[in-house]
C-alpha positions in Angstrom: 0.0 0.0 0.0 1.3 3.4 -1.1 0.6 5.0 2.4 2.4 2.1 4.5 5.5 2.8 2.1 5.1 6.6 2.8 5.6 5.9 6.4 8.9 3.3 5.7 10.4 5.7 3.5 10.5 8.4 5.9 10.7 6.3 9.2 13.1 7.9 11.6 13.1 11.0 9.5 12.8 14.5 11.3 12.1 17.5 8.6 15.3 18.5 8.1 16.4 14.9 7.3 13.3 14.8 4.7 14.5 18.1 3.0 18.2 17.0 2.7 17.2 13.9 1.0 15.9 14.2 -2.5 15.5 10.7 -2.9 13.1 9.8 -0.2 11.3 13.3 -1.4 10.8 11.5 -4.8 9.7 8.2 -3.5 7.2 10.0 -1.1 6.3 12.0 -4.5 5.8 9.0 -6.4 3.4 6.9 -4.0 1.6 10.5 -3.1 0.8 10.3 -7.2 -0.3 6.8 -7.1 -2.7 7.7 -3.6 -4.5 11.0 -5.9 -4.6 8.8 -8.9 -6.5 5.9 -7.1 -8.5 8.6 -5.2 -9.5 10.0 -8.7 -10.9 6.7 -9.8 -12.7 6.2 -6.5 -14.4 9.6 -6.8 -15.1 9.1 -10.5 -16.9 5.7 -9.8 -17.9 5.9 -6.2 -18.3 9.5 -5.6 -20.2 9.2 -2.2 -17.0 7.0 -1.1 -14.7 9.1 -1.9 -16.1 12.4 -0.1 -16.1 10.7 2.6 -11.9 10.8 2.8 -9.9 13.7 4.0 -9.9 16.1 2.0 -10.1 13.8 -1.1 -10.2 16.7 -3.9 -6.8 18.0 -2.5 -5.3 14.6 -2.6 -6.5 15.0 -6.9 -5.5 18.3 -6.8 -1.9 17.1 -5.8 -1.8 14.3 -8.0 -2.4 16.7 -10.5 0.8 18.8 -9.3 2.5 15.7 -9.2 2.4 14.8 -12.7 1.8 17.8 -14.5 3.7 20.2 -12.4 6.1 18.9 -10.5 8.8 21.5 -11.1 6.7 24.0 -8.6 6.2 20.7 -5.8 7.2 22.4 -2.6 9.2 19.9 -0.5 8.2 21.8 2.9 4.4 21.0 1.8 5.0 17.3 1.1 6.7 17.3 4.4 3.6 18.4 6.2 1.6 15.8 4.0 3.9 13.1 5.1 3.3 14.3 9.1 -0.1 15.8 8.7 -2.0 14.1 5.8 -0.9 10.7 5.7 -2.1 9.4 9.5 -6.0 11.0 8.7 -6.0 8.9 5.6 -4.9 5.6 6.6 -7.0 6.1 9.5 -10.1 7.0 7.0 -9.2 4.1 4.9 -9.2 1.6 7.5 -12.1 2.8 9.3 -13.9 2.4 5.3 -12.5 -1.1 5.1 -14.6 -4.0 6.0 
């Protein structure tokens, strides 16, 4: 799962750590990508579903960024996704899981 790997790439990481490390900042890039782009589907098919995630249009929204422009992806932002975002969602998607 995208949001378990989120949380292994940046394991033991304080913010600074994050922002010195373009690799993991990629990685977390990439999976935050595939999370929107699977949110997308879910709202395009199951639209009830979908609103009921966290803020599920700003996790498109990103995606979008992501892929389209990912030369203005500030790495402070993702950061506070990674902190922030990322425990609300897995929480939402467990709690939607049978």
């Amino acid at each position: 799962m995208a949001i378990e790997d989120i949380e292994r790439f940046c394991h033991g990481l304080n913010k600074e750590a994050f922002l010195a490390n373009g690799l993991v900042q990629a990685a977390v890039e990439r999976k935050l990508g595939i999370i929107g782009e699977a949110v997308s589907h879910l709202a395009r098919q199951f639209p009830a579903e979908a609103a009921r995630l966290p803020d599920h249009k700003k996790i498109i929204g990103l995606r979008n960024i992501i892929v389209h422009a990912y030369d203005i992806i500030d790495p402070e932002i993702v950061w506070e996704i990674v902190v922030d975002g990322i425990p609300a969602l897995k929480e939402s998607v467990r709690q939607a899981l049978p």
